[in-house]
PyMOL Python script that loads the backbone (N, CA, C, O; Angstrom):
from pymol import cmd

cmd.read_pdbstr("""\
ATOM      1  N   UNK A   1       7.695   7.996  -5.076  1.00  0.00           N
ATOM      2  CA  UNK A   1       6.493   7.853  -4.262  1.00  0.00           C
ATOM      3  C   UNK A   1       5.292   8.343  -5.070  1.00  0.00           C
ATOM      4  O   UNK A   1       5.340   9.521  -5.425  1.00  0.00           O
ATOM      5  N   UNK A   2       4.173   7.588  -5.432  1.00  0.00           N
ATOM      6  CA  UNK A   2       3.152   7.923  -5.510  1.00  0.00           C
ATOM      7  C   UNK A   2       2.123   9.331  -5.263  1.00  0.00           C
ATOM      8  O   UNK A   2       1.616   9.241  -4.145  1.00  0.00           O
ATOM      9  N   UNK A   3       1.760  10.367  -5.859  1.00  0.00           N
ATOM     10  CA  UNK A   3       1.449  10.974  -5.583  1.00  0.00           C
ATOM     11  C   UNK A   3       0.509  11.071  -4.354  1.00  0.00           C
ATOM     12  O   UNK A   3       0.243   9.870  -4.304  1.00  0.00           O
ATOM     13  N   UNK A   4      -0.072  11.515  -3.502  1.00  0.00           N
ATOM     14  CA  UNK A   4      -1.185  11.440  -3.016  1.00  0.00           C
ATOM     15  C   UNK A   4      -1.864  13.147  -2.546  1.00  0.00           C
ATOM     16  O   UNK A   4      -1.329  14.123  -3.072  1.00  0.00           O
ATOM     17  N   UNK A   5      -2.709  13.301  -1.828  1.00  0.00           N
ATOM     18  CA  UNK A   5      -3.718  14.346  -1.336  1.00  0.00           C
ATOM     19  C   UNK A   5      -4.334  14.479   0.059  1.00  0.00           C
ATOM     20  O   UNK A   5      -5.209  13.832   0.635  1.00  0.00           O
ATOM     21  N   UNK A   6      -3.454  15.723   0.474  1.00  0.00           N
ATOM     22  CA  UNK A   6      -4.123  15.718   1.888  1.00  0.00           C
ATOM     23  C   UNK A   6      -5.265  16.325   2.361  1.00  0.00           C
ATOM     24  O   UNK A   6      -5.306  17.542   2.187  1.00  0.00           O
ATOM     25  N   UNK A   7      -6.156  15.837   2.884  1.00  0.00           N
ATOM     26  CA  UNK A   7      -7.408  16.011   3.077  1.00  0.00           C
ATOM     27  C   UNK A   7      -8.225  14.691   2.268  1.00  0.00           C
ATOM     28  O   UNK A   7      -9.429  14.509   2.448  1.00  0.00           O
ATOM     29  N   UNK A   8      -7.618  14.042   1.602  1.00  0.00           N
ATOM     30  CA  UNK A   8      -8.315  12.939   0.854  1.00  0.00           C
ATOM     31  C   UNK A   8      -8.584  11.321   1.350  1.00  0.00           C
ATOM     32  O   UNK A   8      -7.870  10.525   1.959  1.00  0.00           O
ATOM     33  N   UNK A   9      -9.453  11.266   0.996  1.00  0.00           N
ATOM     34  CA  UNK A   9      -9.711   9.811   1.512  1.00  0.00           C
ATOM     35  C   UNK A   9      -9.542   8.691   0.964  1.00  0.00           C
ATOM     36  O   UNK A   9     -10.176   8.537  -0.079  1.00  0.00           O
ATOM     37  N   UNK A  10      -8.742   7.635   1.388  1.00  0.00           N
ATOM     38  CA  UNK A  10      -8.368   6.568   0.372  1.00  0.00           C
ATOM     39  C   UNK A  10      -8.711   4.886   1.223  1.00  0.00           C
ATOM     40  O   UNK A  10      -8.658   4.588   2.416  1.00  0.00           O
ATOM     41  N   UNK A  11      -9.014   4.164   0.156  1.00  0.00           N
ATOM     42  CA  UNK A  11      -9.319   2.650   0.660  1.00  0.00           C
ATOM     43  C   UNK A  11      -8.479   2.110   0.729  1.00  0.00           C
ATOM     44  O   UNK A  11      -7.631   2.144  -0.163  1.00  0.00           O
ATOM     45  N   UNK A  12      -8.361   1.436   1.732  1.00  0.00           N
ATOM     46  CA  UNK A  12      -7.102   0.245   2.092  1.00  0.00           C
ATOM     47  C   UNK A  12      -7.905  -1.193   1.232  1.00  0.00           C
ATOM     48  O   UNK A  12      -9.079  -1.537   1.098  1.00  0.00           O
ATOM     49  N   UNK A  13      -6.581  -1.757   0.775  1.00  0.00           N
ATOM     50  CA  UNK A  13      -7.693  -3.238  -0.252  1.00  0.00           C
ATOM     51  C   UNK A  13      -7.904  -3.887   1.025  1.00  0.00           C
ATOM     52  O   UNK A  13      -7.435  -4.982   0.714  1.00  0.00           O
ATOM     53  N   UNK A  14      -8.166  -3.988   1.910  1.00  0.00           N
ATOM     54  CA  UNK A  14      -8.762  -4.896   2.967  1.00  0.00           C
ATOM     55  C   UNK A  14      -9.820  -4.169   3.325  1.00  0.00           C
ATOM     56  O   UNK A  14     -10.438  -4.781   4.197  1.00  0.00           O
ATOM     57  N   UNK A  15     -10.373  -3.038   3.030  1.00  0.00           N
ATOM     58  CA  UNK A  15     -11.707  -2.476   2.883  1.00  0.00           C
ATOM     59  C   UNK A  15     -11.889  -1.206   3.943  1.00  0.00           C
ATOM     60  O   UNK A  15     -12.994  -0.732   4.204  1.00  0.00           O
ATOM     61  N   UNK A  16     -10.776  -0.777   4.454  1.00  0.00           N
ATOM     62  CA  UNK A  16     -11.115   0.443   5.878  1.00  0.00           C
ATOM     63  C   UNK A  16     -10.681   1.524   4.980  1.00  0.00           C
ATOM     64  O   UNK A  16      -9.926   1.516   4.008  1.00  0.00           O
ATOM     65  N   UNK A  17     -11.512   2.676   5.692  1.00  0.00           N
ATOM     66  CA  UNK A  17     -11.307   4.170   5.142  1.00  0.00           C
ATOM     67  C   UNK A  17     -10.060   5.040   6.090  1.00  0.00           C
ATOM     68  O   UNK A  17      -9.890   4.785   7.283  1.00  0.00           O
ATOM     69  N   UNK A  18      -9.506   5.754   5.581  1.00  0.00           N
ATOM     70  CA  UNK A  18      -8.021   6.462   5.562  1.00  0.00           C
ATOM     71  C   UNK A  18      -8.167   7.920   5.442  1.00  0.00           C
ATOM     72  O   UNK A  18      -8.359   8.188   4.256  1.00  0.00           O
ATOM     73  N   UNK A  19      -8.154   9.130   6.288  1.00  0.00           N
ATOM     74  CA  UNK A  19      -8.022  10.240   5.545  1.00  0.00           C
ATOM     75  C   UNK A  19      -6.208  10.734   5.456  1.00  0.00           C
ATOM     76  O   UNK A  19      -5.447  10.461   6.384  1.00  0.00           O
ATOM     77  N   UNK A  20      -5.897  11.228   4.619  1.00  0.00           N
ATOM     78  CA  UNK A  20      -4.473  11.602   4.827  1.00  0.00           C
ATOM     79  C   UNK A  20      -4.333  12.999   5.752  1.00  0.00           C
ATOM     80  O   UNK A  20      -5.212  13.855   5.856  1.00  0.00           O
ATOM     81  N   UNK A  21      -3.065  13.020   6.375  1.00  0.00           N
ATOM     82  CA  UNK A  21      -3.562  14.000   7.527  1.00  0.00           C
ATOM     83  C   UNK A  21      -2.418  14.948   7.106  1.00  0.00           C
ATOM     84  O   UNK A  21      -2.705  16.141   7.010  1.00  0.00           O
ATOM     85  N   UNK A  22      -1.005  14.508   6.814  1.00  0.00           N
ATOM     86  CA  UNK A  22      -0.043  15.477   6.055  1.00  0.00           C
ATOM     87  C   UNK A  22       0.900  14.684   5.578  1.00  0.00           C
ATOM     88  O   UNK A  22       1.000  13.618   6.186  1.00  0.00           O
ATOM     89  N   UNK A  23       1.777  14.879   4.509  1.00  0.00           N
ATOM     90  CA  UNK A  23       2.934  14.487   4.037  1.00  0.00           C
ATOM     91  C   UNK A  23       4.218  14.992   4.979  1.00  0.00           C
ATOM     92  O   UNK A  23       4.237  16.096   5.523  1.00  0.00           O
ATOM     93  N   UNK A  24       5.113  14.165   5.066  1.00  0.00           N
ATOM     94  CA  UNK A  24       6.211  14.520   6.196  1.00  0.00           C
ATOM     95  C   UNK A  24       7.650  14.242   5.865  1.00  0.00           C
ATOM     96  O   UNK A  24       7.625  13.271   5.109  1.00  0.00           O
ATOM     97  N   UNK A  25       8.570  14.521   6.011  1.00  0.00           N
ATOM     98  CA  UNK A  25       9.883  14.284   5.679  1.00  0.00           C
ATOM     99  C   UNK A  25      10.752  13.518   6.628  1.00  0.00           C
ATOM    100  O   UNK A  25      10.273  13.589   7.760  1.00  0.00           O
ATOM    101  N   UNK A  26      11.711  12.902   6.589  1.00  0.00           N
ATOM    102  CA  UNK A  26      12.214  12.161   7.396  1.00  0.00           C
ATOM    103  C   UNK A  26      13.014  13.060   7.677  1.00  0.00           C
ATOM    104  O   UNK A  26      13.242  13.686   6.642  1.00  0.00           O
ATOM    105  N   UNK A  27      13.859  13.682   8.961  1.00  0.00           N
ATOM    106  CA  UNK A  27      14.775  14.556   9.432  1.00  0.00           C
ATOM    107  C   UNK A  27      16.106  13.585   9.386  1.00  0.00           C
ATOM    108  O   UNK A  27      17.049  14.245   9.824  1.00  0.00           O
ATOM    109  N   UNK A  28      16.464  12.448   9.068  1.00  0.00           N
ATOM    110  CA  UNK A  28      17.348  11.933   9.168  1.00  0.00           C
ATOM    111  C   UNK A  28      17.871  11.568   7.475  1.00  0.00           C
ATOM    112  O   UNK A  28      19.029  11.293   7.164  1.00  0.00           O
ATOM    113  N   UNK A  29      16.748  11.649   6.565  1.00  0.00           N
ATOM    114  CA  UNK A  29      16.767  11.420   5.171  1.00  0.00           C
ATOM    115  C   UNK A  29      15.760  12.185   4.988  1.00  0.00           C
ATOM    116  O   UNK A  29      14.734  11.903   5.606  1.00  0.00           O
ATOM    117  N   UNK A  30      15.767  13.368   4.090  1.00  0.00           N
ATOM    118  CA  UNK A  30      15.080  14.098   3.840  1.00  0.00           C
ATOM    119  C   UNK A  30      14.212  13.785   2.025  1.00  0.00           C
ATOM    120  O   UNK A  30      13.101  14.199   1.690  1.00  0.00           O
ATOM    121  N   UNK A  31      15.087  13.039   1.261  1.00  0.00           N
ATOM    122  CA  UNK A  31      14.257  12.561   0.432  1.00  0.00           C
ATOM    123  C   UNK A  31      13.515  11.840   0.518  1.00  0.00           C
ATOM    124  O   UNK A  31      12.900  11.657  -0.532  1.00  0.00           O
ATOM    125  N   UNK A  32      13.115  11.066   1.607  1.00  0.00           N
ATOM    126  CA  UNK A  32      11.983   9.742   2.349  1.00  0.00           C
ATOM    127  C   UNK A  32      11.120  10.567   2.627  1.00  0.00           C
ATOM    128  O   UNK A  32      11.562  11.587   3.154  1.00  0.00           O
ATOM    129  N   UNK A  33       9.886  10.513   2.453  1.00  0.00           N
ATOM    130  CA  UNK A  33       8.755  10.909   2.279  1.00  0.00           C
ATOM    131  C   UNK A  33       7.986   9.778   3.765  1.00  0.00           C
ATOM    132  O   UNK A  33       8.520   8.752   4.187  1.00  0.00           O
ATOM    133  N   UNK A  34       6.797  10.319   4.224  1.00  0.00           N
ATOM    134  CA  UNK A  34       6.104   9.448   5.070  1.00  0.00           C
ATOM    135  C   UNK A  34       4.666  10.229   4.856  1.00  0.00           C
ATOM    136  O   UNK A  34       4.505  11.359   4.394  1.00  0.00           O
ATOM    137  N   UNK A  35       3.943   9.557   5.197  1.00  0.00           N
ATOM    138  CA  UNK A  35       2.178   9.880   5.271  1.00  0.00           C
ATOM    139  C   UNK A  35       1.891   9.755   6.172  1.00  0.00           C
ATOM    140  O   UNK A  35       2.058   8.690   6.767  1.00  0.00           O
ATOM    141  N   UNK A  36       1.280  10.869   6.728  1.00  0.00           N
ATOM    142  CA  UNK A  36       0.352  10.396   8.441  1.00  0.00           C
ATOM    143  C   UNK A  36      -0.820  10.605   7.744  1.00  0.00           C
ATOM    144  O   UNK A  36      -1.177  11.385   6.861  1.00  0.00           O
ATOM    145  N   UNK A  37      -1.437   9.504   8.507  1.00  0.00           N
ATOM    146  CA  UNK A  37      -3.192   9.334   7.779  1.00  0.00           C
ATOM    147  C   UNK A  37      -3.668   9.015   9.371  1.00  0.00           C
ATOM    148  O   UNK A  37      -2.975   8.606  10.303  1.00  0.00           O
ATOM    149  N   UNK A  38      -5.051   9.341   9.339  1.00  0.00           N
ATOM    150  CA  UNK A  38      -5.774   8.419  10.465  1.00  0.00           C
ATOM    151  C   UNK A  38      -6.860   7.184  10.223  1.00  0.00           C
ATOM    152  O   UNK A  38      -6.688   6.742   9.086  1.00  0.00           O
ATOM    153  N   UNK A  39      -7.648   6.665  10.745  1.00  0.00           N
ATOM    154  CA  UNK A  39      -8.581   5.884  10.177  1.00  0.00           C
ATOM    155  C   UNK A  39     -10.035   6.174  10.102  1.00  0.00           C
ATOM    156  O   UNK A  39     -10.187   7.075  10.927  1.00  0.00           O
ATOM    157  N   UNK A  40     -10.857   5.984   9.720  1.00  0.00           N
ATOM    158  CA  UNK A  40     -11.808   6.792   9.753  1.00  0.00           C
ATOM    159  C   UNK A  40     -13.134   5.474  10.005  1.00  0.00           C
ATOM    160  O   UNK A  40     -14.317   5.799  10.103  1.00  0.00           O
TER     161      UNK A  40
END
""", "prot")
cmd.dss("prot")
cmd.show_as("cartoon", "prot")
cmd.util.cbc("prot")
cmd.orient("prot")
């Protein structure tokens, strides 16, 4: 997975703004990674 930064803001290529809100683990697979972001 791609690094990323929480608190950071990132562009979707269809042009909307993203802040990342936390990195999260899957409780069922713990090496799966997920991003909660909101939209801004």
């Amino acid at each position: 997975m791609k690094e990323v930064d929480v608190g950071k803001q990132y562009k979707h290529y269809k042009g909307n703004l993203y802040e990342v809100i936390a990195v999260a683990r899957d409780c069922e697979d713990p090496q799966r990674q997920l991003v909660v972001y909101r939209a801004l």
